[in-house]
C-alpha positions, 0 to 999 in steps of 0.5 A, spaced: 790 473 855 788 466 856 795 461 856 795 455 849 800 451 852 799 444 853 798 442 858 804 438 863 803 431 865 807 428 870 810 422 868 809 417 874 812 410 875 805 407 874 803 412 868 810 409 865 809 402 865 802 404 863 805 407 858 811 402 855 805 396 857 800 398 852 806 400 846 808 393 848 801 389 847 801 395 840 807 392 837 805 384 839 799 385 836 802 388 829 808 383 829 802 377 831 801 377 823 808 376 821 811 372 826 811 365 827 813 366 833 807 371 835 802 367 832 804 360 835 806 356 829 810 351 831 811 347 824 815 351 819 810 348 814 805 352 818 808 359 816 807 363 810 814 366 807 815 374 806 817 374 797 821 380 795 822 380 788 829 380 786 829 387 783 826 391 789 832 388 792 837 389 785 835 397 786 837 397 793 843 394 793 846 399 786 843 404 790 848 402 797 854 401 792 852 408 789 853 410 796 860 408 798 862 409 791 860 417 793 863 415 800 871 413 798 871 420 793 868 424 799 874 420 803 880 421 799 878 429 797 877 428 806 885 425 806 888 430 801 885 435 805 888 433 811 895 431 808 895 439 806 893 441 813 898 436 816 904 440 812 902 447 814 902 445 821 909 441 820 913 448 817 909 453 823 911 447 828 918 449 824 918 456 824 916 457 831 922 452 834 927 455 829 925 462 832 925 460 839 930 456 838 
C-alpha cells in the first residue's frame, strides 16, 4: 500500500524569512488600500474616510450589553455557588477539628 501522507518539509532559517517575507509584502499589499500611511499620503485632506452607519455599530454595541448582561447573571449564579461551596467546606474543616481535637 502506497503511504497518503503529506508530505514533511523542514523549516529552515531561510525557508522561514521566506516565508514571513511574503506574508509581509501580502499583508502591505492588502493594507496599501486603507492606509494613508501605506499609500504615501501625507495630507489628511488627501485620504478618504471609512463611514459606518450608525445603526451597524447600534447593533453591536446592544449585542456587547446583552453579553455582559447575560455575564453579570452567569456571575452571580457563579458566587452563589461558590458561597455554598465555601460553607460546606467550613463545617467538614469543623467537624474534622473536633474529631481530632
Amino acid at each position: 500500500m502506497e503511504n497518503k501522507m503529506a508530505k514533511t518539509l523542514n523549516l529552515t532559517p531561510a525557508l522561514l524569512r521566506k516565508i514571513v517575507l511574503e506574508e509581509r509584502a501580502k499583508m502591505l499589499r492588502e493594507a496599501a488600500g486603507s492606509d494613508h500611511f501605506m499609500t504615501g499620503d501625507d495630507h489628511p485632506e488627501d485620504v478618504e474616510a471609512v463611514e459606518t452607519d450608525a445603526g451597524d455599530l447600534a447593533g453591536t454595541i446592544a449585542q456587547d450589553i446583552d453579553y455582559m448582561k447575560a455575564l453579570k447573571i452567569h456571575e452571580q449564579r457563579l458566587q452563589a455557588k461558590l458561597k455554598r461551596i465555601q460553607e460546606a467546606k467550613a463545617k467538614v474543616r469543623n467537624r474534622v477539628t473536633r474529631k481530632l481535637g
